[in-house]
C-alpha positions, 0 to 999 in steps of 0.5 A, a space after each residue: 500500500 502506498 502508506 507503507 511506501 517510505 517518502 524522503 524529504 529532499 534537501 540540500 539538493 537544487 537546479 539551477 539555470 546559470 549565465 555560463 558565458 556572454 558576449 555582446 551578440 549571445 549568452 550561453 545558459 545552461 542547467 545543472 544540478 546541485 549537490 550541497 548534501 556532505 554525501 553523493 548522490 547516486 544514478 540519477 535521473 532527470 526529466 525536463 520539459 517546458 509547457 505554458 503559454 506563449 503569445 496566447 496559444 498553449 505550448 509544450 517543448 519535447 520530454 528530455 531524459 537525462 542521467 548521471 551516474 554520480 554527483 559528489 558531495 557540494 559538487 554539481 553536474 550539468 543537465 542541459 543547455 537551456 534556450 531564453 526563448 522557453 524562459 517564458 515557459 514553466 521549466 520542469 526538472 523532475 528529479 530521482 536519485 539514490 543515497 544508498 538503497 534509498 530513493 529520493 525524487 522532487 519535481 523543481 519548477 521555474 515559473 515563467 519569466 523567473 529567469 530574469 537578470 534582477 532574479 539572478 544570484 551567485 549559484 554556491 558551488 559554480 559561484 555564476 550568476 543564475 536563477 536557482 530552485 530548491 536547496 
């Protein structure tokens, strides 16, 4: 029964979309995941999509699947390069992993239009600036 299911809470655990580089002409964004837990996280798996509306009709970008073998403790792995033009869209990043034979998995979200400049911070671990959901 799903009431003798253990449910992990997830901490220490974020996404982050982050100003990897920029010229006059472009900036490069890109996700990442980041571990602030003193231990690593294991097989990890991540699924992103965006969906929402865009110029009044309902929009929805293609299902990726990503993953990762290991993320070391108060480290970080990229997930994906992320285009401005879904900005406006809701971002998901559907997240599972393992910390021994346990399982732990969130659903990190950003809202549309959240990845601005005046949002943006310094990422800890990457120390770029960028727009983070979860800790």
């Amino acid at each position: 029964m799903k009431k003798d299911i253990p449910s992990f809470v997830v901490e220490d655990i974020a996404v982050a979309v982050v100003l990897d580089s920029e010229s006059p002409d472009e900036k490069n964004w890109n996700v990442y995941l980041i571990n602030l837990k003193n231990e690593a996280i294991n097989t990890v798996l991540i699924t992103s999509k965006g969906y929402g509306l865009k110029d009044g009709e309902e929009v929805k970008t293609s299902t990726l699947r990503h993953m990762i073998d290991k993320v070391e403790a108060k480290s970080y792995a990229k997930i994906e390069a992320i285009d401005e033009q879904v900005f406006g869209l809701n971002n998901e990043y559907w997240l599972s992993y393992y910390i021994g034979k346990d399982i732990f998995d969130k659903k990190f979200i950003f809202l549309p239009e959240s990845i601005i400049e005046s949002n943006l911070i310094k990422i800890p671990v990457l120390d770029k600036p960028g727009v983070m959901v979860g800790r």
